[in-house]
N, C-alpha and C positions, 0 to 999 in steps of 0.2 A: 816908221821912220823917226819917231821922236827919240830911240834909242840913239840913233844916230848923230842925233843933234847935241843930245848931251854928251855923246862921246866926243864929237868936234869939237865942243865949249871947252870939255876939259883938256884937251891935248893942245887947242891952242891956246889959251891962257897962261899965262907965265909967270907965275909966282911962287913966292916960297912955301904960301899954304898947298898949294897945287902939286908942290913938288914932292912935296912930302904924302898928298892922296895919290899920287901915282906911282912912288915909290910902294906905300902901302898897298895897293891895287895891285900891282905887278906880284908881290908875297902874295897877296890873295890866291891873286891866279896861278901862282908857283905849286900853291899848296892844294888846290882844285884841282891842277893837271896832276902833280903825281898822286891824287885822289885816286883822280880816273886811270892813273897807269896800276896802280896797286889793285883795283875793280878790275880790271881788264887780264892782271898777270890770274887774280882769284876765278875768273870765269873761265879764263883759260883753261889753266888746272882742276875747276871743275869738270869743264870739257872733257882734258883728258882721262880724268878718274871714270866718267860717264861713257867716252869712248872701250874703254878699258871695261868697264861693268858690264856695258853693252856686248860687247865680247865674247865674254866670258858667258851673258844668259845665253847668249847666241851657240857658243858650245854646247850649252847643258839643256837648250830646246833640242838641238839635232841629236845629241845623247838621249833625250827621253824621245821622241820621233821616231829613233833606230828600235827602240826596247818597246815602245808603247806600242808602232802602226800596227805591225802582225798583230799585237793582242786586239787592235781596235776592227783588222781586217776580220779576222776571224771573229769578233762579237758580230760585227754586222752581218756577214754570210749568218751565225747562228739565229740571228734575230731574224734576220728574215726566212733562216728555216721553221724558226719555231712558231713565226705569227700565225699560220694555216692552222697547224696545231691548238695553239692558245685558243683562237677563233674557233675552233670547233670543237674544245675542252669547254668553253664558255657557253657555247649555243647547250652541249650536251647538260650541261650545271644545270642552265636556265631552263632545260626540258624535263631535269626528271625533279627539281624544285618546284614545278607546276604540277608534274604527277603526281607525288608525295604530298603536295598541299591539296590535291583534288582526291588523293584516298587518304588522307588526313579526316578531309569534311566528309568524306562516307565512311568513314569510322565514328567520327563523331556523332551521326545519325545513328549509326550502328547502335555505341553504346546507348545513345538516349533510348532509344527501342529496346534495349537488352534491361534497361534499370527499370524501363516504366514494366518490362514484364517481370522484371524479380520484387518487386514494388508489389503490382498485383496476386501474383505467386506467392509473396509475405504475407500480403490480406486475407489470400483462401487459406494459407497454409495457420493463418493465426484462428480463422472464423474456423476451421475442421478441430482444431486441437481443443476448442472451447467445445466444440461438439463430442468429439470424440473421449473429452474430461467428464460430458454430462453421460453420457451414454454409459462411462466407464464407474463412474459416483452411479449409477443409477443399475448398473452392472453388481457392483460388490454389495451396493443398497437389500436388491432383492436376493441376492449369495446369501446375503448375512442373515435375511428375515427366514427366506427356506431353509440355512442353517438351524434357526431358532426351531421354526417349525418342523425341521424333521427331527430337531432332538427332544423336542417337546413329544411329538409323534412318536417318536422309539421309548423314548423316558419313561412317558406313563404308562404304555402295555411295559413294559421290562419291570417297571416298578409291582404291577398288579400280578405278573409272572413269578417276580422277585417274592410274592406278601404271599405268592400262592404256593409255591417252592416252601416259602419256608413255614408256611401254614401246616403242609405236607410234612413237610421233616418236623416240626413239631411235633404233629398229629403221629406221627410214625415212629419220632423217638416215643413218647408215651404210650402209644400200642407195646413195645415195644418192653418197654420198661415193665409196663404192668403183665403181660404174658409171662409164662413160668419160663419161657424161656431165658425171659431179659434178666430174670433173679439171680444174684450171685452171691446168695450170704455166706 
């Protein structure tokens, strides 16, 4: 209520300072109301632009509605044909991804068994070769001695054959020579 009061003071008081805030007041308020009429012509006009916008998406939602819904009906009939499917593409994944990882790990066992035997298998086959190197050094060892010794064995009768052969043809050229027959003068 105090607005009130100051508005009664000033209307009824009567002067020339008064008359001249009230003149001034009334501009004020001249210039506030076509404020608000030029706000009001602008919201209008927003209005109708927004009306208008409004519209128009309102066209181009039932333009994409008309073109989209079949693609949207037919995705979901697919989808719901496809979930059974999917679901039991996934269960199958998940079952033979357990199988594979369960003959994975007996393969794994597999090889550890197959290396620890090629491992041992390496061992005998290295401890046989050392044997089979001794055997075989001990092979060409005795070759080589009876080599020795058979040609030592042949050598000296052949040698004492050899001294006796040619003891004879000595012996036999000089018979030989000295007989009338050998003479040839």
């Amino acid at each position: 209520m105090p607005v009130l009061r100051g508005a009664a003071v000033l209307f009824f008081q009567e002067s020339e300072l008064t008359r001249h805030d009230i003149h001034l007041a009334m501009i004020f308020l001249a210039i506030i109301a076509l404020a608000l009429v030029v706000q009001a012509v602008g919201v209008l006009v927003s209005g109708a632009f927004a009306a208008k916008l409004l519209h128009r998406v309102d066209g181009i939602a039932d333009i994409v509605e008309k073109r989209t819904g079949p693609m949207l009906d037919k995705t979901n009939q697919l989808l719901h044909e496809l979930a059974p499917k999917v679901q039991s593409f996934s269960e199958n994944a998940e079952q033979i991804s357990y199988t594979v990882r369960t003959k994975v790990d007996e393969l794994a066992v597999t090889v550890g068994e197959l290396n620890d035997t090629v491992r041992e298998f390496n061992g005998r086959t290295r401890a046989q070769v050392v044997r089979v190197d001794g055997i075989v050094s001990d092979a060409l060892g005795a070759t080589e001695e009876i080599s020795q010794t058979v040609q030592n064995g042949i050598k000296g009768p052949l040698r004492q054959i050899a001294g006796v052969i040619a003891g004879f043809k000595a012996g036999l050229e000089t018979l030989i020579e000295r007989s009338p027959f050998g003479r040839r003068d």
